[in-house]
VOPAGU-2260 file (C-alpha; in pm, 1 decimal, decimal comma):
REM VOPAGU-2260
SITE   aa  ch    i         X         Y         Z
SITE  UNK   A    0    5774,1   10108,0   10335,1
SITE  UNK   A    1    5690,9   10471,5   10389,1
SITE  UNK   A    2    5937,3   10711,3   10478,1
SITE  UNK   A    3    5848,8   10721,5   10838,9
SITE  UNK   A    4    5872,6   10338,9   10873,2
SITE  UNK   A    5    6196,5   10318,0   10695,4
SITE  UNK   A    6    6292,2   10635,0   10965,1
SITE  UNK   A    7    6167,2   10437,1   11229,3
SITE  UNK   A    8    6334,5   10113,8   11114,3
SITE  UNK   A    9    6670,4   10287,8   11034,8
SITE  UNK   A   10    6678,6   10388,0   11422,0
SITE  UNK   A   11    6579,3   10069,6   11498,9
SITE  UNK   A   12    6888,9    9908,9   11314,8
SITE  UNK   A   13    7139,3   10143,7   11404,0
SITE  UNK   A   14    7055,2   10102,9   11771,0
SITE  UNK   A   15    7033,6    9702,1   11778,4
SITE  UNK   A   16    7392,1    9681,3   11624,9
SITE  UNK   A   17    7717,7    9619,2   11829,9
SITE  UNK   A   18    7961,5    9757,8   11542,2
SITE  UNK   A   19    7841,0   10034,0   11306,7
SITE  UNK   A   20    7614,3   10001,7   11090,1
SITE  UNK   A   21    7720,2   10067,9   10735,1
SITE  UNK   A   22    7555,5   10163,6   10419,4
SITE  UNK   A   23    7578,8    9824,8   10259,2
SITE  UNK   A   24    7374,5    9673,8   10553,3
SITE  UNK   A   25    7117,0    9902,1   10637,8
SITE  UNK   A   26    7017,9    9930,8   10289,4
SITE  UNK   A   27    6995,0    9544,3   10245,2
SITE  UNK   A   28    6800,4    9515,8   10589,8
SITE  UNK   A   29    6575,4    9778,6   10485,7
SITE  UNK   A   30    6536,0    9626,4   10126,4
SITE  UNK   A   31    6606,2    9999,1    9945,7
SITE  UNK   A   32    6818,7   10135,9    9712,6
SITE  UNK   A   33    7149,4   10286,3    9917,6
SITE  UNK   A   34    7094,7   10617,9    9787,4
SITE  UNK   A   35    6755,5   10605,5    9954,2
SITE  UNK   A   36    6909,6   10437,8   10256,9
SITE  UNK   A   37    7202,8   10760,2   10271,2
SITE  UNK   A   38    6907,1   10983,7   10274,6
SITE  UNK   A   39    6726,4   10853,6   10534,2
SITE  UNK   A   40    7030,0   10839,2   10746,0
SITE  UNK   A   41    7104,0   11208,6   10689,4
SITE  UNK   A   42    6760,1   11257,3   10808,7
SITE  UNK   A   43    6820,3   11048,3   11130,1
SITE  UNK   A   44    7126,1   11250,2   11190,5
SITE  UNK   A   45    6998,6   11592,1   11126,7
SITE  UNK   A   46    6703,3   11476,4   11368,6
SITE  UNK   A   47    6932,1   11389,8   11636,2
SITE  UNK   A   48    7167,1   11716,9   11640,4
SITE  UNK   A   49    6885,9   11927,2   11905,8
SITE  UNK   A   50    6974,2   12036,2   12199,0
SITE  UNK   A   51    6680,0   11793,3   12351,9
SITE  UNK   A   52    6877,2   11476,1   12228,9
SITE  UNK   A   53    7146,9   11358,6   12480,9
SITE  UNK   A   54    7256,7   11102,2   12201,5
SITE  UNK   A   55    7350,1   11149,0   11873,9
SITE  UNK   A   56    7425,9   10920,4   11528,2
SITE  UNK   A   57    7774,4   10953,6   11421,6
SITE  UNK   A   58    7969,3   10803,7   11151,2
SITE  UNK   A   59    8254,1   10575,5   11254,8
SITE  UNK   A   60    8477,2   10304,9   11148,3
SITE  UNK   A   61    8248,5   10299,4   10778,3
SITE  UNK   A   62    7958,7   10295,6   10963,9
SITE  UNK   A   63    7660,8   10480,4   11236,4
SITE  UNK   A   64    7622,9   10421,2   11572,4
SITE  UNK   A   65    7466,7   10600,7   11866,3
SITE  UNK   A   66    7702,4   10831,6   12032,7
SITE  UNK   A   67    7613,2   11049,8   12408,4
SITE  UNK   A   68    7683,6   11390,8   12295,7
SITE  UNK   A   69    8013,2   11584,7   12368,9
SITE  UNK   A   70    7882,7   11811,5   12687,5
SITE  UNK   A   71    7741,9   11500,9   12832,4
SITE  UNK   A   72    8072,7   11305,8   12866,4
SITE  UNK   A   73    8161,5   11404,2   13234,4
SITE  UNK   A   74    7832,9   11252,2   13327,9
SITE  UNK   A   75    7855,2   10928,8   13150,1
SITE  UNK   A   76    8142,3   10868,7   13215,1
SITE  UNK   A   77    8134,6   10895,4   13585,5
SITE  UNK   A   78    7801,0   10653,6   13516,9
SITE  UNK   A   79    8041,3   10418,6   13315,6
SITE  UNK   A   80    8293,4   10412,5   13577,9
SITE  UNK   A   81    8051,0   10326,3   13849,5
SITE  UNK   A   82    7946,3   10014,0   13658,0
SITE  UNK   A   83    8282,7    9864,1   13549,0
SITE  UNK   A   84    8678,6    9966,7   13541,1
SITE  UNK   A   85    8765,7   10181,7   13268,1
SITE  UNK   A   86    9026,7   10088,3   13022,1
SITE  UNK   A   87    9356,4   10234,3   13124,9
SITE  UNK   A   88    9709,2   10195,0   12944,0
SITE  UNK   A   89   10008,4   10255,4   13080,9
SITE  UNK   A   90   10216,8   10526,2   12941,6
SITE  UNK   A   91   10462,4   10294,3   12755,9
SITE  UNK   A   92   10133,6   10144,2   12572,9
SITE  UNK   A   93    9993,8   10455,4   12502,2
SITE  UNK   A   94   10351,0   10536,8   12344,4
SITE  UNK   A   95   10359,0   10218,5   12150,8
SITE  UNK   A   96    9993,4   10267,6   12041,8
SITE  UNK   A   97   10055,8   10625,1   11931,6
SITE  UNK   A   98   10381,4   10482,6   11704,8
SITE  UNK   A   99   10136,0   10178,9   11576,6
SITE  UNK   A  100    9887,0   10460,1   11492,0
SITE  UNK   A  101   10098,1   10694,4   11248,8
SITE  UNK   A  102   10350,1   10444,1   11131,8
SITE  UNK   A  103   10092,9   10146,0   11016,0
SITE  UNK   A  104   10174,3    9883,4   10936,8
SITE  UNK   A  105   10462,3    9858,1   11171,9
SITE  UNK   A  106   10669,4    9565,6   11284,3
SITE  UNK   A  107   10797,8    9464,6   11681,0
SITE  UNK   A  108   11157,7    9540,2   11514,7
SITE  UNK   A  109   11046,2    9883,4   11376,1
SITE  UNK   A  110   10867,6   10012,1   11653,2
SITE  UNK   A  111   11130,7    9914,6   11919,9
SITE  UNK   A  112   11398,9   10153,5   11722,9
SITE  UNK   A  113   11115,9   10404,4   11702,9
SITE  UNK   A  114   11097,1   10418,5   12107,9
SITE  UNK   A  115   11415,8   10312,2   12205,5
SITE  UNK   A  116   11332,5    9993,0   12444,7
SITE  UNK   A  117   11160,4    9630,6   12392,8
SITE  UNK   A  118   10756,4    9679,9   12336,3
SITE  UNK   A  119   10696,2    9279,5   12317,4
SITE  UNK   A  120   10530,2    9308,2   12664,2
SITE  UNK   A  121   10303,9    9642,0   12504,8
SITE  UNK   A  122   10204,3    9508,3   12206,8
SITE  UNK   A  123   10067,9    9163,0   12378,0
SITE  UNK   A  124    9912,7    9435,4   12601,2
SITE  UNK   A  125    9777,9    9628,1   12309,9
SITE  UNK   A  126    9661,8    9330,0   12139,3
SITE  UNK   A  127    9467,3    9177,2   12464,2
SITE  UNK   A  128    9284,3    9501,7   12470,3
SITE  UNK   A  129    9142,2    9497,9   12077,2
SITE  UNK   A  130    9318,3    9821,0   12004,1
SITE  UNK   A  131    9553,0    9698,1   11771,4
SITE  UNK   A  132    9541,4    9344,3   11530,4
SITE  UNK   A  133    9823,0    9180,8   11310,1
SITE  UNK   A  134    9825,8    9275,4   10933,9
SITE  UNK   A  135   10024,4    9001,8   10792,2
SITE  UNK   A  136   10391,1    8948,8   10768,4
SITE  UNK   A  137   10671,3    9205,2   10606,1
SITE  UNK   A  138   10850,8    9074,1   10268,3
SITE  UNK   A  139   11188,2    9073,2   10453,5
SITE  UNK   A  140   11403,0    8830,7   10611,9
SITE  UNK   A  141   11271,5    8660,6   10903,8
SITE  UNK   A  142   10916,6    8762,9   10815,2
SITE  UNK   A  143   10792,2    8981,8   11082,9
SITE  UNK   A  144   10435,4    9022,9   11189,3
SITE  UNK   A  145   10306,9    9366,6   11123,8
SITE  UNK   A  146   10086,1    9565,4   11312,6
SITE  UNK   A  147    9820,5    9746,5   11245,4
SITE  UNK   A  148    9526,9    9959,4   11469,5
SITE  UNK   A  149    9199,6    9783,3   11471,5
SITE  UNK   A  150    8826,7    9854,1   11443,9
SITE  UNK   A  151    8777,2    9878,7   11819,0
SITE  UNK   A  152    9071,0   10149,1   11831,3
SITE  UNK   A  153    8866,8   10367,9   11530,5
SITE  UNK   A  154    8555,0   10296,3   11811,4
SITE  UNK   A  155    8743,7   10400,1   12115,7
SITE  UNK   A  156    8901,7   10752,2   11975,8
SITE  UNK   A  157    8530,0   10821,0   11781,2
SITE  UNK   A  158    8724,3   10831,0   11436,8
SITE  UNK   A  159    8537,8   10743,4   11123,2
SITE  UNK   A  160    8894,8   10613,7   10939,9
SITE  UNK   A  161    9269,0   10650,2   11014,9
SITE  UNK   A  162    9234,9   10986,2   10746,7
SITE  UNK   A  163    9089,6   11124,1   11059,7
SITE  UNK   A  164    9402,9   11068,5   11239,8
SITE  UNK   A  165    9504,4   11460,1   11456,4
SITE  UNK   A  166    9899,1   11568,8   11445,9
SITE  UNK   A  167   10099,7   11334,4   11719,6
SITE  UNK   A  168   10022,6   11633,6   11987,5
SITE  UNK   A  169    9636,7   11634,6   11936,0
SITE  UNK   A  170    9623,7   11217,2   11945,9
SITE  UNK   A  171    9776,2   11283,0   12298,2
SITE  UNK   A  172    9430,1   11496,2   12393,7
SITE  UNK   A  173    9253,9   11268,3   12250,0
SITE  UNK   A  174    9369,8   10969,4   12379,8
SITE  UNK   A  175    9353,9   11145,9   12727,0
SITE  UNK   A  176    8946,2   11199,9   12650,8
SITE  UNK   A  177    8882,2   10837,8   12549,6
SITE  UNK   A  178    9035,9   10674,6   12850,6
SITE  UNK   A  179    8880,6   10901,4   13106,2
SITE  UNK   A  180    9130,4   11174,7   13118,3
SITE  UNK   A  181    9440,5   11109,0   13366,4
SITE  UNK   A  182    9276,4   10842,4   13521,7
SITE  UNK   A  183    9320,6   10647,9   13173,5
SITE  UNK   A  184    9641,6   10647,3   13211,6
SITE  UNK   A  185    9759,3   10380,6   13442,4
SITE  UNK   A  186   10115,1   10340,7   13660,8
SITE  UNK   A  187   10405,7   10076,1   13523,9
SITE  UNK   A  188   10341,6    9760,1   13618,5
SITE  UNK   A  189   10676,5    9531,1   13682,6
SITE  UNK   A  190   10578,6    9279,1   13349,4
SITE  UNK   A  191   10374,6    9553,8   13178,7
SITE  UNK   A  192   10600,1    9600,9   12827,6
SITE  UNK   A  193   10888,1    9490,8   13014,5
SITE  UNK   A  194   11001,0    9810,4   13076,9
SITE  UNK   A  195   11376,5    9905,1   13103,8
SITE  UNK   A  196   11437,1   10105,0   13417,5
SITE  UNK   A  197   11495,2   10440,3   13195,0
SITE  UNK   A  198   11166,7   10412,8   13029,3
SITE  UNK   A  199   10975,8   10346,4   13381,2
SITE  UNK   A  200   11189,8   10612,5   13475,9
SITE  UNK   A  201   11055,5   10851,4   13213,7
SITE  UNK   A  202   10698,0   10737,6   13291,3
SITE  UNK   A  203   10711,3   10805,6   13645,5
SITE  UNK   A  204   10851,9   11185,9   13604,5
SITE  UNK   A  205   10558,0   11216,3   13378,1
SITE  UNK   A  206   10294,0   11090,6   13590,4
SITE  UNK   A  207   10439,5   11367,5   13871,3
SITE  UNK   A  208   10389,9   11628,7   13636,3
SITE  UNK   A  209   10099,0   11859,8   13718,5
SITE  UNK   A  210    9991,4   11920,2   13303,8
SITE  UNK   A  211    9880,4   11652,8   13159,4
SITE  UNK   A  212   10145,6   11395,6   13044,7
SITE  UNK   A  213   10241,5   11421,9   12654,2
SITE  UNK   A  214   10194,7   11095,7   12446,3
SITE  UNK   A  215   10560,8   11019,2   12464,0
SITE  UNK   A  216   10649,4   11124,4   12846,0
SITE  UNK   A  217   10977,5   11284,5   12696,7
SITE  UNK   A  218   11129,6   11595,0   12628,0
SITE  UNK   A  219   10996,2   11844,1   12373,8
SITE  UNK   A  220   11347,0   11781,0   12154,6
SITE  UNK   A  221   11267,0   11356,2   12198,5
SITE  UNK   A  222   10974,2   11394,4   12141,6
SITE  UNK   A  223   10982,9   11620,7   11826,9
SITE  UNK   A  224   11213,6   11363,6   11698,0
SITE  UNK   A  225   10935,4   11070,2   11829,8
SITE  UNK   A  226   10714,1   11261,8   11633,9
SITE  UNK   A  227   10924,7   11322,4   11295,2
SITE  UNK   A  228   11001,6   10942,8   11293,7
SITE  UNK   A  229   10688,7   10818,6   11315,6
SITE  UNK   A  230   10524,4   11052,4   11117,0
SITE  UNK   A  231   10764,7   10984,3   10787,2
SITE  UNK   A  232   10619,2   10593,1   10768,8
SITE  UNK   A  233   10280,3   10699,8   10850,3
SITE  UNK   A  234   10020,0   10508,8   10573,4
SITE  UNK   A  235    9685,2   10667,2   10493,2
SITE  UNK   A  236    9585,3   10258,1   10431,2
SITE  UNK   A  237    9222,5   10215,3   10459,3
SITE  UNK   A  238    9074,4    9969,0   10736,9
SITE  UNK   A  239    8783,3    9797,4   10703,8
């Protein structure tokens, strides 16, 4: 193949696939060596970054996939919202997730001392929704189920591997940005996590606030120590 076929082939790939595309794949589908594969990617990237492109290739979850570009999010996403519901979370699952995130792999047990209240009703949430997938069972009595974030979560927040991870404050932006802002973030519904009265209590003062809500809808002491706790079990563990 010359290099403008394997260009034009690379494009081709990276456009037909649902996940990422990695390395290992593209170089097989193309029949090259990786290293030649790598270079014609960087090619494709560097091709995409003018201002005339809308889209762009970015590398996420171990692989490339066709991104819209940063300063043409407000339109696409009002385009995505006309076509279906966007994903929205409750605050309590966005808490949960958030804990799941820096703490992985993280047991129900765990993660309910973390936040103070039952997240059974969350994590079913969180688990309906692809963000998050089970990572085995813990070595301790009982054998708990462990839980990890999944492929579609690296997908949703645009992160390439959980290395990529922002401090607990930035996640909250982020998380904001992925779910379409406020409007991501959806009210308490009466089975949704089973929430205790003091947590839907602490949800619903958030949602009144005019700022943005933080990630854990509590104080800036709570959530310091939300923070601190979660952040001294977080894992650097790779995911495939």
């Amino acid at each position: 193949m010359t290099p403008q076929e394997i260009q034009a082939a690379l494009e081709a790939i990276i456009y037909a696939a649902d996940e990422p595309a990695t390395l290992d794949q593209i170089a097989r589908a193309l029949g090259v060596e990786k290293t030649e594969a790598r270079a014609a990617l960087d090619l494709l990237v560097a091709a995409y970054q003018t201002d005339d492109r809308g889209i762009e290739v970015r590398k996420v979850a171990h692989g490339w996939k066709f991104y819209t570009k940063a300063q043409h999010h407000d339109v696409v996403r009002k385009f995505i919202k006309s076509l279906q519901p966007p994903l929205r979370l409750t605050m309590p699952a966005l808490e949960t997730l958030a804990v799941i995130a820096y703490k992985q792999p993280a047991t129900v047990p765990e993660i309910n001392e973390i936040r103070g209240v039952n997240v059974g009703g969350v994590i079913k949430t969180l688990l309906e929704k692809h963000l998050i997938t089970t990572a085995g069972r813990k070595p301790v009595i009982g054998r708990p189920i462990l839980y990890r974030t999944s492929r579609q979560f690296l997908m949703r927040f645009g992160l390439s591997d959980l290395e990529e991870l922002p401090s607990l404050k930035e996640f909250e932006q982020l998380a904001q940005a992925a779910l379409g802002s406020d409007e991501g973030v959806a009210p308490i519904e009466p089975d949704d996590a089973r929430a205790t009265s003091g947590e839907a209590a602490a949800s619903a003062t958030s949602a009144g606030e005019s700022a943005p809500p933080t990630a854990s809808g509590k104080s800036a002491s709570e959530d310091s120590e939300t923070a601190r706790a979660a952040s001294a079990g977080a894992t650097s563990s790779d995911q495939s």
